[in-house]
C-alpha positions in Angstrom: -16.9 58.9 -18.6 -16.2 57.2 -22.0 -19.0 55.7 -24.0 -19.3 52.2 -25.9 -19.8 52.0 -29.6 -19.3 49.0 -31.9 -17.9 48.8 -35.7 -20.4 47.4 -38.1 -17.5 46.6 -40.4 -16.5 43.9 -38.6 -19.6 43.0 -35.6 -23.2 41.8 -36.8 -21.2 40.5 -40.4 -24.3 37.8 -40.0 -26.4 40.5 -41.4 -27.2 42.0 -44.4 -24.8 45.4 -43.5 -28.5 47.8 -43.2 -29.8 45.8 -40.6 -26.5 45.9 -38.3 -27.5 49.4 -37.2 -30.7 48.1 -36.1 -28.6 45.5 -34.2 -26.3 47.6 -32.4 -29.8 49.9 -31.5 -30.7 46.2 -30.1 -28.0 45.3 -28.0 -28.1 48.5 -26.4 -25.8 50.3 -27.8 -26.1 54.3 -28.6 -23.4 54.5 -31.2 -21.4 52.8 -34.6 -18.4 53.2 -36.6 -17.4 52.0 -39.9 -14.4 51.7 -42.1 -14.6 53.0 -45.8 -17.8 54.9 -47.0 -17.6 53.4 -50.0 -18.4 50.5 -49.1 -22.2 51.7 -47.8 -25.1 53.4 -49.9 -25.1 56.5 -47.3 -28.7 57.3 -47.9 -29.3 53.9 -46.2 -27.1 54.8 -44.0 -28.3 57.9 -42.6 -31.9 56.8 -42.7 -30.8 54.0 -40.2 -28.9 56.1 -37.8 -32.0 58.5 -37.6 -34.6 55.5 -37.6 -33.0 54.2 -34.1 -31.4 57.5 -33.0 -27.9 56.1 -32.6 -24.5 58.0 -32.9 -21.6 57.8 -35.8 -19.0 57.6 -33.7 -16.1 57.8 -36.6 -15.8 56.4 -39.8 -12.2 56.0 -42.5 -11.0 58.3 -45.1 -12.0 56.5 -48.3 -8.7 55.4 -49.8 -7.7 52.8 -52.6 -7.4 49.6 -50.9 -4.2 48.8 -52.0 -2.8 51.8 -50.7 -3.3 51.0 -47.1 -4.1 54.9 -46.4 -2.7 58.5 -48.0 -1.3 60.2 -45.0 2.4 59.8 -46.1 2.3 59.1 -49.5 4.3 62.4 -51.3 2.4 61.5 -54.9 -0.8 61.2 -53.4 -1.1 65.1 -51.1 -4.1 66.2 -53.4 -6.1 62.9 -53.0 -5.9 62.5 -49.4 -6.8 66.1 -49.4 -10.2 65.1 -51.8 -10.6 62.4 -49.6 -10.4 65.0 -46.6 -13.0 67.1 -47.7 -15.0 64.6 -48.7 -14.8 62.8 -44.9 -15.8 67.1 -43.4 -19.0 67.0 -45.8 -20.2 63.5 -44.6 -19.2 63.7 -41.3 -21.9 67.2 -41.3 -24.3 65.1 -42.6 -23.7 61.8 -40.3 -23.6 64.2 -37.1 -19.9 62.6 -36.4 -17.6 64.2 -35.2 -14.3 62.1 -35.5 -12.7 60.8 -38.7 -10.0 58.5 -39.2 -7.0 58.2 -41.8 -4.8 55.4 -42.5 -1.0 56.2 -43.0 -0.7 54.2 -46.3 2.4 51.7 -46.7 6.8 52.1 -46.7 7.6 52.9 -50.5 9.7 52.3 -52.7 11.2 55.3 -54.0 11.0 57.2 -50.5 13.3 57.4 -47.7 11.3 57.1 -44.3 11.8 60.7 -43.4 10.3 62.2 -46.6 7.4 59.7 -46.0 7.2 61.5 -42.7 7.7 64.6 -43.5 4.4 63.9 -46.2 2.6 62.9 -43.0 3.2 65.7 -40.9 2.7 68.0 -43.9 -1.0 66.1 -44.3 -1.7 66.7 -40.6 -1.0 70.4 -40.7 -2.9 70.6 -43.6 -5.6 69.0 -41.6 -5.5 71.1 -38.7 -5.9 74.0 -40.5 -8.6 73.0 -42.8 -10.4 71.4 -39.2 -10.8 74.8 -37.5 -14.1 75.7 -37.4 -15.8 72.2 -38.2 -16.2 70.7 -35.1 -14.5 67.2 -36.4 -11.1 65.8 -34.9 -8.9 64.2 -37.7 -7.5 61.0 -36.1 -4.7 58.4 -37.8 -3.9 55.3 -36.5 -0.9 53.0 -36.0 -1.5 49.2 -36.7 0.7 45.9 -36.6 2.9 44.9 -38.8 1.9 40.7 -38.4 -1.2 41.5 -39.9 0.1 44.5 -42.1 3.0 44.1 -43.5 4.8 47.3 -45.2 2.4 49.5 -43.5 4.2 52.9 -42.7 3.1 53.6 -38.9 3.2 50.4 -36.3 4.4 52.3 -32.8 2.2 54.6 -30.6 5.5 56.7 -29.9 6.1 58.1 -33.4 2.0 59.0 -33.7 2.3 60.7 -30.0 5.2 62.6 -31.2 3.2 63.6 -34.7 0.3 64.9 -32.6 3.0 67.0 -30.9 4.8 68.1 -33.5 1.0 69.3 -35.5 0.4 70.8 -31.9 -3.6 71.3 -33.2 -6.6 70.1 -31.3 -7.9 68.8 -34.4 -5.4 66.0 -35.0 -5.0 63.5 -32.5 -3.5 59.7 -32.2 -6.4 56.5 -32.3 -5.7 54.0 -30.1 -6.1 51.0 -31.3 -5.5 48.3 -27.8 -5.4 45.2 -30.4 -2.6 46.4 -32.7 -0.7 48.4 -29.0 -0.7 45.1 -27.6 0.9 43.2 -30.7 3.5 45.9 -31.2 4.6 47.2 -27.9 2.4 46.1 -24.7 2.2 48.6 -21.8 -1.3 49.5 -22.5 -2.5 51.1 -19.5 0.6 53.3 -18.3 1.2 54.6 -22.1 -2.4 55.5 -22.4 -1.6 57.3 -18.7 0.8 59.7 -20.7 -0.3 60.1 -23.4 -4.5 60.5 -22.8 -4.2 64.5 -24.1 -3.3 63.1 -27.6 -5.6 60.6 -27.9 -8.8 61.0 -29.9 -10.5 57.6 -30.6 -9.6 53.9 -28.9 -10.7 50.7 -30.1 -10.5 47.4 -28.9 -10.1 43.4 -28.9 -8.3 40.8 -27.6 -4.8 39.0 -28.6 -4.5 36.9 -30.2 -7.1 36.3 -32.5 -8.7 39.9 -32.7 -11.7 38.6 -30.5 -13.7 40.5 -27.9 -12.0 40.9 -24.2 -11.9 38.0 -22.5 -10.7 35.5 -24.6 -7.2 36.4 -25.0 -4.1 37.7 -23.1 -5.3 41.5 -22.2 -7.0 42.0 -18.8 -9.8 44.2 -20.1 -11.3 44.9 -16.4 -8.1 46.2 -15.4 -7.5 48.1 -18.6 -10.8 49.6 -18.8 -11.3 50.6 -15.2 -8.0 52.3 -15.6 -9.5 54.4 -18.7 -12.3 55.4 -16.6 -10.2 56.5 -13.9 -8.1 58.6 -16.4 -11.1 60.5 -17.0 -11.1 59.5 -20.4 -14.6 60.7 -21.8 -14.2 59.8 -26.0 -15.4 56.3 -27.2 -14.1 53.1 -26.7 -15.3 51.3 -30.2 -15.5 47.9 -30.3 -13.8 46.5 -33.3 -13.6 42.6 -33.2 -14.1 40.2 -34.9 -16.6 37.6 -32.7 -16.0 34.2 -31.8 -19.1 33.4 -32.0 -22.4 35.1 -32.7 -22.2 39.1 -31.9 -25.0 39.4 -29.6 -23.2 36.7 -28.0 -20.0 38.1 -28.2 -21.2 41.7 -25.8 -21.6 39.2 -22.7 -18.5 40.4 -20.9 -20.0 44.2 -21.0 -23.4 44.5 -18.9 -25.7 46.0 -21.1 -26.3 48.6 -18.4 -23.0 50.0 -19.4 -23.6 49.9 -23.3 -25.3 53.0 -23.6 -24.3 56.6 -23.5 -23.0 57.1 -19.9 -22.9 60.7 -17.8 
């Protein structure tokens, strides 16, 4: 049975960001993600976590924002691997036990195959350096409407990287906003591909809103996940129409928590 958790980047933005962890603790949720640690005081941070008990459920790589992520960029192997071991240390500290890298953009200079071939270099790199830690290194595809240049933007070509890497510790994130943008067929390409798949997020299209007010049919979706036997997180990563608290009313807060 998968559990709930929400991204503080984006939900509870009404808030100064240290009281959003509070927040999520309020709506009865048991876990948070977040993007870049760089952006947080991680003192803060963890004190919050521990003050309402809640769960990291994954956080980003940091990377240089114009880079869009590191994973296949040839000139750029040491950083991401920096960057690497400086997501392992925190992710001890935090407790979490998923982290997420961004594939960084198409380049100038590169053919798409030795962009790739940086990638899949990365991720073998990763797997290696994962044994042991207890943390799953996932990377994520996204859309190319609302990121132009950016290297990965199709579920097959992650699915067939977390083959090809063939390591536990590597996996594909989900992301049902971008899937649905770039190739629909949510439900039966999460069906075949659920053993590769280490993270999933969510929100609605268009707009990047919470389920229900767009085109996916989230009870279907999600009672389909549950019958996969999916048992990860399902994060929350919307941006809401409205206020947040508002914004969880198609999820009965009986179901928020951490389910068995």
């Amino acid at each position: 049975m998968f559990t709930y958790g929400v991204n503080i980047s984006l939900l509870f933005s009404e808030y100064p960001w240290p009281e959003r962890i509070g927040k999520v603790a309020e709506a009865g949720f048991s876990a948070f993600e977040f993007w870049f640690p760089a952006q947080y005081d991680l003192n803060i941070l963890q004190e919050k976590k521990e003050e309402f008990g809640l769960e990291v459920a994954l956080f980003n790589l940091n990377t240089p924002p114009q880079l869009k992520g590191l994973l296949c960029h040839p000139r750029e192997v040491r950083q991401f691997r920096e960057s690497l071991d400086e997501a392992i240390s925190l992710a001890h500290r935090l407790g979490c036990h998923r982290i997420n890298t961004l594939t960084g953009k198409v380049l100038d200079g590169f053919s798409r195959e030795e962009q790739q071939d940086c990638a899949l270099e990365n991720l073998r790199y990763a797997a290696q350096r994962l044994e042991g830690e207890g943390i799953t290194l996932v990377f994520e595809a996204l859309n190319h409407y609302d990121n132009p240049g950016y290297f990965l933007t199709n579920s097959r070509e992650g699915f067939r990287w977390v083959e090809e890497v063939g390591s536990p510790w590597v996996k594909f994130q989900y992301d049902l906003y971008h899937m649905q943008l770039m190739e629909g067929n949510l439900v039966n390409t999460m069906r075949a591909n659920l053993d590769k798949i280490g993270h999933i997020q969510i929100a609605d299209v268009p707009g990047r809103h919470e389920p229900g007010t767009g085109e996916i049919n989230y009870p279907f979706v999600l009672k389909a996940l549950e019958e996969m036997g999916y048992q990860g997180f399902v994060n929350l990563e919307y941006i809401p129409s409205g206020r947040s608290e508002d914004s969880f009313a198609w999820l009965p807060r009986s179901a928020r928590g951490r389910r068995k």
